[in-house]
C-alpha positions in Angstrom: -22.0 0.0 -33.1 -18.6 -1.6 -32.1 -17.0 -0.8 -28.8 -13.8 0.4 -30.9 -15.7 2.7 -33.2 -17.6 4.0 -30.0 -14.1 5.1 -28.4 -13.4 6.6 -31.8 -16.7 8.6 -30.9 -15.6 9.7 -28.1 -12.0 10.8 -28.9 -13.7 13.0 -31.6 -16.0 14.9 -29.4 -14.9 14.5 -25.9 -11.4 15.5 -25.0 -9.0 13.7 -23.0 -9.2 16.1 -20.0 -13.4 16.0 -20.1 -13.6 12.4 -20.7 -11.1 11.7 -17.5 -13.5 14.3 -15.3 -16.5 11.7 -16.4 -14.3 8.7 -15.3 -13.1 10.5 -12.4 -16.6 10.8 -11.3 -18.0 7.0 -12.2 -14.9 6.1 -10.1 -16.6 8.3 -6.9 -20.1 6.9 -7.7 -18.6 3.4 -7.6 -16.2 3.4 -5.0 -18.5 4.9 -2.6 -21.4 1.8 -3.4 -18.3 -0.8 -3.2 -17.9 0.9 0.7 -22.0 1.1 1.6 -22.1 -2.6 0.4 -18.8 -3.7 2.8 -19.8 -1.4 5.6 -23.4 -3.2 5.6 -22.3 -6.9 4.8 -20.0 -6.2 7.7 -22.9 -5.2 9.9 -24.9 -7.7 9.3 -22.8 -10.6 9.9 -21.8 -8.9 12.7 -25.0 -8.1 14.2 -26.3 -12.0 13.1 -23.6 -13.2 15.9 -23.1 -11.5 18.3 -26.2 -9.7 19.2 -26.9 -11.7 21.6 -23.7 -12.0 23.4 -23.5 -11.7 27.3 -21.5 -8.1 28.5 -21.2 -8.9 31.9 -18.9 -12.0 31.3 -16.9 -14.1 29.3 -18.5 -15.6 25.3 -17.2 -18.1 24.5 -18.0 -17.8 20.9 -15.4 -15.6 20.2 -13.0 -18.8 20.6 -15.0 -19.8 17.0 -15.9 -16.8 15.3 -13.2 -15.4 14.2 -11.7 -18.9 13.1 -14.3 -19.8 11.1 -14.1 -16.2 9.2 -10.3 -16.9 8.4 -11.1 -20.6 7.3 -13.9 -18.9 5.0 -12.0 -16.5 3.6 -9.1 -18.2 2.8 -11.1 -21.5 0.6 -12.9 -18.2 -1.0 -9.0 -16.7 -1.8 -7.7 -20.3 -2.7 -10.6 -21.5 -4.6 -12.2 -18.9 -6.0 -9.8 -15.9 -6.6 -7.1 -18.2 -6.9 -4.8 -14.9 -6.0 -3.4 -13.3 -3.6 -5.7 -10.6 -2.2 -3.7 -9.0 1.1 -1.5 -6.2 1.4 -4.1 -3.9 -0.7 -2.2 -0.6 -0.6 1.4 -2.0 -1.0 -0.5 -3.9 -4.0 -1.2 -0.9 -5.3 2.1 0.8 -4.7 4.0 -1.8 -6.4 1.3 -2.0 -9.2 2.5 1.8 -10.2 5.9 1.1 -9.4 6.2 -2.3 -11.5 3.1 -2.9 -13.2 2.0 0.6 -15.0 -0.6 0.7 -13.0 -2.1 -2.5 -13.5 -4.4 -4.7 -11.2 -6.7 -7.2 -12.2 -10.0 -7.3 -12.7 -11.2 -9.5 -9.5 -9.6 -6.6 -7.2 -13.0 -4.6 -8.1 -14.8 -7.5 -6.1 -12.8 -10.3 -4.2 -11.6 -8.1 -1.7 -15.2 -6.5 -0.9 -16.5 -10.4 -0.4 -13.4 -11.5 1.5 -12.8 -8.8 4.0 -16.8 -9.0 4.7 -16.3 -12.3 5.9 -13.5 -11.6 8.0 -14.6 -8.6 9.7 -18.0 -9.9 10.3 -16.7 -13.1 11.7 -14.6 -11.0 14.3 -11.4 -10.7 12.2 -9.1 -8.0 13.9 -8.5 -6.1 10.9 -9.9 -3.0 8.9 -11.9 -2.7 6.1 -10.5 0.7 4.3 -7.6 -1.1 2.7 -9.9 -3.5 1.0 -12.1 -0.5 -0.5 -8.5 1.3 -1.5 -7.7 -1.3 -3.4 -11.0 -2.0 -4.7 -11.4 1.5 -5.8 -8.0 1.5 -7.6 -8.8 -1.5 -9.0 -11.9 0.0 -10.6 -9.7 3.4 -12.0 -7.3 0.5 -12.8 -10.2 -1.5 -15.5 -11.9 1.3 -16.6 -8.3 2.6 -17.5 -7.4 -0.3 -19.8 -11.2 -0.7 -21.2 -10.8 2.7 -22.7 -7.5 2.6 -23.8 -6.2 5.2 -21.5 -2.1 5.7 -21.8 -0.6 4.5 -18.7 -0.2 7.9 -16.8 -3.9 8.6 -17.4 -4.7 4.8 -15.8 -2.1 6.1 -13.2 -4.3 9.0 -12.2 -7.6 7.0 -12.4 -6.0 4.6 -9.8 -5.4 7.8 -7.6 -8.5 8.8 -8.4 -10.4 5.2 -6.8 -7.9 5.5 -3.9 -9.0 9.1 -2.7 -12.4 8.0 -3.8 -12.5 4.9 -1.3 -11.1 6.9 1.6 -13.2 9.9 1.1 -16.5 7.6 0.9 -15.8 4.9 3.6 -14.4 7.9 6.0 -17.1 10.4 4.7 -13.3 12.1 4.6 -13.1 14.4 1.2 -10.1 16.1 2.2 -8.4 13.5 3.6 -9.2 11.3 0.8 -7.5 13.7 -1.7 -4.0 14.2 0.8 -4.1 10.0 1.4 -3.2 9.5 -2.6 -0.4 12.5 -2.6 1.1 11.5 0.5 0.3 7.4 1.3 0.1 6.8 -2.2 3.2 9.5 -3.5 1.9 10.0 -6.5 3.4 12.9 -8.2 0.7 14.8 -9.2 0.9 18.1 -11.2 -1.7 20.6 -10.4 -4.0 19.6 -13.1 -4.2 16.0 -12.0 -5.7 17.4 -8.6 -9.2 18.0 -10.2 -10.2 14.9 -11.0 -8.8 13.1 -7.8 -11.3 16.4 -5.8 -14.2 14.7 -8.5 -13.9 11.9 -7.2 -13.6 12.7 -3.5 -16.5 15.3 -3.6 -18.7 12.4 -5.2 -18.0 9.7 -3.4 -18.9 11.9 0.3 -22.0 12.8 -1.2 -22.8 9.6 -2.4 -22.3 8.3 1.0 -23.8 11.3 3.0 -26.9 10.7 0.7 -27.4 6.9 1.3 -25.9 6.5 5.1 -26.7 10.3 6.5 -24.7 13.2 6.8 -22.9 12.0 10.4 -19.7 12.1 10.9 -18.2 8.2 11.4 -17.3 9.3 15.1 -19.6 11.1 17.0 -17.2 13.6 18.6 -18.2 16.4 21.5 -15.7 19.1 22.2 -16.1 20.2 26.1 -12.3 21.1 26.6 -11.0 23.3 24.3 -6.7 23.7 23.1 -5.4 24.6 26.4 -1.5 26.0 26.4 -0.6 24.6 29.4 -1.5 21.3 27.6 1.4 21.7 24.8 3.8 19.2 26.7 1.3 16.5 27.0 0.8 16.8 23.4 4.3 16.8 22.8 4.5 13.7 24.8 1.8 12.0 23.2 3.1 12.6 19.9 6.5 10.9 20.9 4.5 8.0 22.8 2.3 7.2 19.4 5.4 7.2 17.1 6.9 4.4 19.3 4.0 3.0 19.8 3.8 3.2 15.6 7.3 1.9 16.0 6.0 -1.2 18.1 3.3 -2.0 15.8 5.0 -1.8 12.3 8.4 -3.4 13.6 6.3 -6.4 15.3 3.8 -6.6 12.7 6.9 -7.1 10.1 8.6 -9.7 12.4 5.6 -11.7 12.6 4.3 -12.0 9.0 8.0 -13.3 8.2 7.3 -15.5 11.1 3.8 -17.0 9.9 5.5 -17.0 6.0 7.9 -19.6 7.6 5.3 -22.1 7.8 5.0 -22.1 4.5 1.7 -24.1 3.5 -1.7 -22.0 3.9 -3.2 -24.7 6.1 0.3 -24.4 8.6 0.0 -20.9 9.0 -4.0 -21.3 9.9 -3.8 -23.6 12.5 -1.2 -21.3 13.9 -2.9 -18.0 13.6 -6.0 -19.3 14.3 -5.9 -20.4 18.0 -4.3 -17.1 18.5 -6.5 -14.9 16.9 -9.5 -16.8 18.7 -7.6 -16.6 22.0 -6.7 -13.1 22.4 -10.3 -12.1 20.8 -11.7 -14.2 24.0 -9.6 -12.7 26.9 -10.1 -9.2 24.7 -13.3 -8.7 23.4 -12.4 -5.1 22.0 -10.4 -7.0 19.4 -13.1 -8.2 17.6 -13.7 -6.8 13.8 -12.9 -3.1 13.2 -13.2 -2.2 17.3 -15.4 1.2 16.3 -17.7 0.8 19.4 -14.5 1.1 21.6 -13.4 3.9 19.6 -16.6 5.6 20.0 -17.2 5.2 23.9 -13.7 6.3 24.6 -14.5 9.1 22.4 -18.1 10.3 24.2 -17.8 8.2 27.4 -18.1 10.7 30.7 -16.4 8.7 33.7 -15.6 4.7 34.7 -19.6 4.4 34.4 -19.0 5.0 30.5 -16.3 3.5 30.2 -16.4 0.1 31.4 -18.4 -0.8 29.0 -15.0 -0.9 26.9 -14.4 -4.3 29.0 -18.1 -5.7 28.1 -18.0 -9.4 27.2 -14.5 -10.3 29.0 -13.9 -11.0 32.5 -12.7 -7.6 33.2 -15.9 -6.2 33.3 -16.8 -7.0 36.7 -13.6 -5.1 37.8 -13.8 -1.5 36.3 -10.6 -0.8 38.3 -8.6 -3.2 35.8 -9.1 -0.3 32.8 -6.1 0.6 32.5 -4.7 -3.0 32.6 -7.0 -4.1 29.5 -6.0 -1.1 27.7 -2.4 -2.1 28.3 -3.1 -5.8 26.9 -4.8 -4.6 23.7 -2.4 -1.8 23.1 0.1 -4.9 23.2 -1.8 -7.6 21.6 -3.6 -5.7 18.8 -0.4 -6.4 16.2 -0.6 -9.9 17.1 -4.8 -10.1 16.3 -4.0 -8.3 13.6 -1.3 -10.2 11.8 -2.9 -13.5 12.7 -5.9 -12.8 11.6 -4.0 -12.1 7.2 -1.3 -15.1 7.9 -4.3 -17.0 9.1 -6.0 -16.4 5.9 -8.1 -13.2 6.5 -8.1 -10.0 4.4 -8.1 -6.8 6.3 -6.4 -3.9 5.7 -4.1 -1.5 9.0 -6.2 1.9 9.2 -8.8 0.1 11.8 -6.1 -1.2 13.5 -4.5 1.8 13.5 -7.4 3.9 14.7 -8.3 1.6 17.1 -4.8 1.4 18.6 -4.4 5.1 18.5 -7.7 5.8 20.5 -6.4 3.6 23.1 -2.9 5.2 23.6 -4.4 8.5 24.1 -6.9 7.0 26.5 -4.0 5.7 28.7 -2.2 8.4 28.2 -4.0 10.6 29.5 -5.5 8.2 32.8 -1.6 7.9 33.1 -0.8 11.3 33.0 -3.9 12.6 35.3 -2.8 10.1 38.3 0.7 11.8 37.9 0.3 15.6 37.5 -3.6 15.6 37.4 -3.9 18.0 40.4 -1.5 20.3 38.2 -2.6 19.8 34.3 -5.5 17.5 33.6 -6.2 16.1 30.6 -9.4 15.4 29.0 -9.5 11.8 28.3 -12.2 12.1 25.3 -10.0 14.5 23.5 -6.5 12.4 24.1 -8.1 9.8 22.4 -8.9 11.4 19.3 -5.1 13.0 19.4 -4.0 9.5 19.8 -6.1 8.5 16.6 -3.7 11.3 14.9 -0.7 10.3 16.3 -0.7 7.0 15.2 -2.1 7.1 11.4 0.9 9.5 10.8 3.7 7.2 12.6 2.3 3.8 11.0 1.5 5.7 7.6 4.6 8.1 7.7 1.1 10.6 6.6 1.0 13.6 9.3 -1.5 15.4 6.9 -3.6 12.3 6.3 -3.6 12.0 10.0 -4.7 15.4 10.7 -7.0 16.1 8.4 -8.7 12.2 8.4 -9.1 12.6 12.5 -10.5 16.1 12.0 -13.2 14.7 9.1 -14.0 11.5 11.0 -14.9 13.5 14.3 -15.5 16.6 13.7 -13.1 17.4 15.8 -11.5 20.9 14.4 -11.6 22.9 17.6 -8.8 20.4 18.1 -6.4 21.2 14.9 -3.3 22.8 16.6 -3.0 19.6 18.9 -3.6 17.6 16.1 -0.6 18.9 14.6 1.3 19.0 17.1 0.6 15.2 17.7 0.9 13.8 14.3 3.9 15.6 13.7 5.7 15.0 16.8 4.8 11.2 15.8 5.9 11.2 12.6 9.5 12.6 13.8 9.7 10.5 16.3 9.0 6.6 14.3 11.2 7.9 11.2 14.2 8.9 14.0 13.6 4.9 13.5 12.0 3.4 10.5 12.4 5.5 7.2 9.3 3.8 5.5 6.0 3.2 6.1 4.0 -0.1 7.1 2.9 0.4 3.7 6.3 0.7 2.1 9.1 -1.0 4.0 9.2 -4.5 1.7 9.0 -2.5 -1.7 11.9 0.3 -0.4 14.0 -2.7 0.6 13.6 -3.9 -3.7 14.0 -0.9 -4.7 10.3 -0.9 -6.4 9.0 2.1 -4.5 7.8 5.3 -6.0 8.4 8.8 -4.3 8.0 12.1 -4.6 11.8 12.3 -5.4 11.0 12.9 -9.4 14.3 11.3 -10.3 13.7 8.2 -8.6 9.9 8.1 -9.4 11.1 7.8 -13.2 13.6 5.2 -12.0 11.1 2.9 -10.5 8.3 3.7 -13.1 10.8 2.7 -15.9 11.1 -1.3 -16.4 14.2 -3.3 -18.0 11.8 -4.8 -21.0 11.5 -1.0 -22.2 15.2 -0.4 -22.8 16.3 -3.6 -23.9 17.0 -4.8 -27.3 16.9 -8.1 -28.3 18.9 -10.3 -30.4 17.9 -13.0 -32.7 21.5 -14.0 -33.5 24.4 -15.0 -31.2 28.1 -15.8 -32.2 29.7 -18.7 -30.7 33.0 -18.7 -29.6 34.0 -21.6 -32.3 32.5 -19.1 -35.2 35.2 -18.3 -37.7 35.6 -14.6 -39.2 33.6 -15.5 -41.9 30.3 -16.1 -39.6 31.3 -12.8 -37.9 31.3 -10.9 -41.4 27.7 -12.3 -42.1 25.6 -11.3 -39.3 27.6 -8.5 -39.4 26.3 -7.3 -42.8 22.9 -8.3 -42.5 23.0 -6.0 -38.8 23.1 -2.8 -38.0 24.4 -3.0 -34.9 27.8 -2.7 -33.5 28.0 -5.0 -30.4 27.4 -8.4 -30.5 26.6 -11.2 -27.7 28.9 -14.6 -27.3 27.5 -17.4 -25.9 27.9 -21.3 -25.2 25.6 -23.6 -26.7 23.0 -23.2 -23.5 22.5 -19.5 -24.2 25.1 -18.2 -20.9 27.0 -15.1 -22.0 30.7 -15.6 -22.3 31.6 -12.3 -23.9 30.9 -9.5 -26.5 32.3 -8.6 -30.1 32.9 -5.4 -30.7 32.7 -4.2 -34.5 35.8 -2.0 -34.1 38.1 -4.9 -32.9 37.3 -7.1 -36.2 37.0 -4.2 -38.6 40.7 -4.4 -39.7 40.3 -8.0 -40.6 37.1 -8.0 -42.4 38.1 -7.8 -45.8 40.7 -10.1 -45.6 38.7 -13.5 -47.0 41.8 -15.5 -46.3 41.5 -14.9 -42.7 37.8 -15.8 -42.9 38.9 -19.4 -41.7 41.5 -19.0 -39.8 40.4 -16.1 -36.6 37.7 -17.5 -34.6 35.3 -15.6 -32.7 37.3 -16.8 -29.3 40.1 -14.7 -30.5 38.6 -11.4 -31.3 35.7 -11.4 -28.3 36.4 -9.6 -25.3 34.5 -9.5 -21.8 32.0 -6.7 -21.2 32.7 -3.5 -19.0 29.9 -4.9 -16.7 26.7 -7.1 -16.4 23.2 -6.4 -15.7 20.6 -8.3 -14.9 17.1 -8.6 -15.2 16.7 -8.1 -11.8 18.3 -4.8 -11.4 16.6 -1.8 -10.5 17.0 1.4 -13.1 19.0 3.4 -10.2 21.6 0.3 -10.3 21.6 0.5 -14.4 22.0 4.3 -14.5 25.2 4.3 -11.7 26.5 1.3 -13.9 26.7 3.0 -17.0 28.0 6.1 -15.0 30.7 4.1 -13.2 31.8 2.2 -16.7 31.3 4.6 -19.1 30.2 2.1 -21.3 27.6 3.0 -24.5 26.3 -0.8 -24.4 25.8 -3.2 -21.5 25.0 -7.0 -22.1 22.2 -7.9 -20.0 21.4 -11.8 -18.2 19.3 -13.1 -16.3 19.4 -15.0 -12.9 20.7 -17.9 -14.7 23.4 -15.8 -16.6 21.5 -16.4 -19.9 21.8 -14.1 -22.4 18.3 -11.8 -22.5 20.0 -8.5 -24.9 21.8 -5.2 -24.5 21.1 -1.9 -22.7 22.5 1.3 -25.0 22.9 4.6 -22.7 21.1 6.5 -25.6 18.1 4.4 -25.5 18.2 4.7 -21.9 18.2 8.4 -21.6 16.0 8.8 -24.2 13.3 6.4 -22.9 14.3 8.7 -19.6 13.4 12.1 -20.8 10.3 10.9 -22.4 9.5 9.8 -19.3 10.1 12.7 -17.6 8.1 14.7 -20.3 5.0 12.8 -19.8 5.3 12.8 -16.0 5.6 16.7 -16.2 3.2 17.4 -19.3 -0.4 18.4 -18.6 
């Protein structure tokens, strides 16, 4: 039996909504192997180099690792995906916004194999934004191998993304509020089921295969205190401009590094700095959970020296709060070096990791200040800080909340937790209105949001409303030209252009209509004399919000449209557009 006549099969006895549960659920199963497989390649390069690495002193390997991971990756990237891999969740963003929710094929795989190498090789990045997009990637093709419309393949790509974080994080919950609020997808109630399939399947098929443990073994010994609430306030405002810090910097930089302009320039840039800062700070080295975890369950300097293992600062425990200072500072520079360099990583490690050691500081800061008045438990600033800083970088307070409480356990701790993440989140967008994730597409105008109106905005694309012309009229064309395509047209607007294809004008029917008849003017009135020029031009390059507020400032029915070169591409009519709007806005709505 034919693939075709089997997806007749299915139409006929499976409907839409059941066969989308099934898919929803594949996507879990998958998603949730495509994470075991990274979390383990991951481990074991890791563990292959560095086991047995010195913690009392300086390694010197970590001047190579990490170079040679960036140099790996990137002849995989060049040579054998022969795309660009990086930015994974802006990728996907812009694949909704631009792309209905298209991304190709290799996504299910090359970023799994790339940010492997990376990591493994010490690469200061994270590997959830890899799986996100692998996951989407995998709703993405099973979308377009069934046939799916494009707001079913829409929800399938929600589906991998809430699948990935639920099953790297062991995170269903968070998972689910990651794709409504990183993602802003505008989900109707309906569409929630399948993204909680997907979720539920890929925890358990990670709880069954890698135990039932929460990714951060988390111990609550001090519980919400009130007298606490203004060091929580004060956290939250010190993680959103730390946020600040780290999205602003990280920005500067990549336009930096993109500068350089060949892939080999911006390597043996990034490289030595990567290398460097990974030497003097060891706790820069791959994702950076082991420093999460023993600032997270550490009881005292005895504990938590061991953050410093492998650097010079280990023989000085005293220094803590000085090596947390320098990776708080240098993790956006590892971080960036290590994707211009050539790397593939994604920002929640990062993120995490730089959130764990604000709240650490914090609170050492804090306790040799007003300690003898309010102490603060540095284990459970820590995980606050983890909060605070997914929802400034993100602009997610409930992914945030709800990720921290998943990952650790940690839900003696909710009310601080909100208190933390939110007091973040107003704090960095006081700021920065978007997101790490979302800043370059905003700034195009090729951002979804919740905003309905401008989610159909972006979603629409200029090839949908645009009608094309096979004939043009020339400004030497006599009235006798004009009369024959008009008769053999049923349109009433039509383009004038020079012999390279660049609009000069339009003809509109109703200026020549009194002279059509007349044959012995069919020589004599050129198209030069009867054009006029157009109440406006688009271009191919304008975003749907700028061709709506055109026609609304012109009044115009028709609008000629060009592109960068002012060639002549076709017309825009303001009933095709609204129309091709409210259907829009029907399926976006319609369950």
């Amino acid at each position: 039996m034919h693939f075709t006549q089997l997806l007749e099969q299915r139409r006929s006895h499976i409907s839409d909504k059941q066969f989308m549960l099934l898919l929803s659920l594949l996507i879990g199963v998958l998603t949730a192997m495509a994470g075991l497989v990274l979390k383990w390649l991951i481990g074991q390069i890791g563990h292959l180099l560095t086991a047995h690495f010195s913690i009392a002193g300086a390694n010197w390997l970590y001047l190579v690792y990490p170079v040679v991971g960036i140099l790996l990756t990137g002849l995989f990237v060049r040579y054998v995906v022969r795309d660009d891999i990086g930015h994974g969740i802006t990728k996907i963003l812009y694949a909704i916004a631009r792309k209905r929710s298209y991304l190709k094929a290799h996504n299910t795989w090359s970023s799994v194999v790339a940010s492997g190498i990376t990591i493994g090789f010490g690469g200061s990045v994270g590997a959830e934004a890899p799986i996100v997009l692998t996951g989407s990637a995998i709703g993405s093709t099973l979308g377009r191998l069934f046939g799916l419309n494009s707001k079913q393949v829409m929800l399938l790509v929600g589906c991998g993304a809430a699948g990935a974080v639920s099953g790297i994080f062991k995170a269903p919950i968070a998972g689910l509020v990651f794709t409504l609020e990183v993602l802003m997808l505008d989900f109707t109630l309906g569409s929630l089921l399948p993204l909680l399939v997907s979720c539920v399947t890929a925890a358990a098929v990670t709880f069954a295969i890698a135990g039932t443990g929460t990714l951060f073994e988390f111990h609550l010994t001090n519980a919400f205190a009130l007298e606490r609430l203004p060091a929580y306030l004060f956290l939250g405002i010190s993680c959103g401009l730390v946020a600040l810090y780290f999205t602003r910097v990280m920005n500067w930089l990549e336009d930096q590094f993109r500068r350089l302009g060949a892939p080999w320039r911006r390597f043996l840039v990034a490289a030595p700095i990567l290398s460097v800062l990974i030497f003097v700070f060891p706790s820069l080295y791959g994702e950076g959970y082991d420093m999460i975890r023993l600032l997270l369950n550490g009881h005292g300097e005895a504990d938590w020296r061991e953050v410093m293992a492998g650097s010079y600062f280990y023989t000085s425990p005293h220094l803590l709060m000085l090596y947390l200072a320098g990776i708080i500072v240098c993790k956006v520079f590892a971080t960036t070096a290590t994707n211009s360099g050539g790397g593939c990583g994604g920002t929640f490690a990062p993120t995490l990791f730089l959130g764990c050691a604000t709240g650490f500081l914090f609170a050492l800061l804090w306790n040799m200040v007003w300690g003898g008045t309010v102490a603060l438990p540095e284990n459970n600033f820590a995980l606050l800080g983890m909060a605070g800083l997914m929802s400034g970088v993100m602009h997610a307070p409930l992914t945030g909340i709800f990720l921290i409480a998943e990952l650790t356990g940690g839900y003696g701790l909710f009310l601080p937790l909100m208190i933390v993440a939110v007091s973040s989140y107003l704090t960095i967008i006081a700021f920065e209105p978007h997101s790490i994730y979302t800043m370059r597409l905003a700034r195009k105008g090729q951002l979804v949001t919740h905003h309905k109106d401008h989610a159909i905005l972006t979603l629409m694309s200029m090839d949908s409303v645009i009608e094309r012309y096979e004939e043009h009229l020339h400004p030497a064309d006599d009235l006798g030209e004009i009369v024959r395509q008009v008769s053999a047209s049923t349109r009433d607007v039509f383009p004038v252009v020079d012999d390279a294809g660049k609009l000069l004008g339009v003809l509109i029917l109703d200026s020549v209509r009194h002279v059509m008849f007349r044959t012995e003017l069919y020589h004599q009135l050129h198209v030069s004399q009867l054009m006029s020029r157009p109440a406006a031009l688009l271009t191919t390059q304008d975003a749907m919000d700028i061709v709506m507020d055109t026609f609304d400032r012109t009044k115009a029915w028709t609008l000629p449209v060009v592109d960068s070169s002012g060639i002549f591409v076709g017309f825009i009519r303001r009933s095709h557009l609204f129309a091709t709007y409210r259907q829009m806005m029907a399926d976006l709505s319609d369950e």
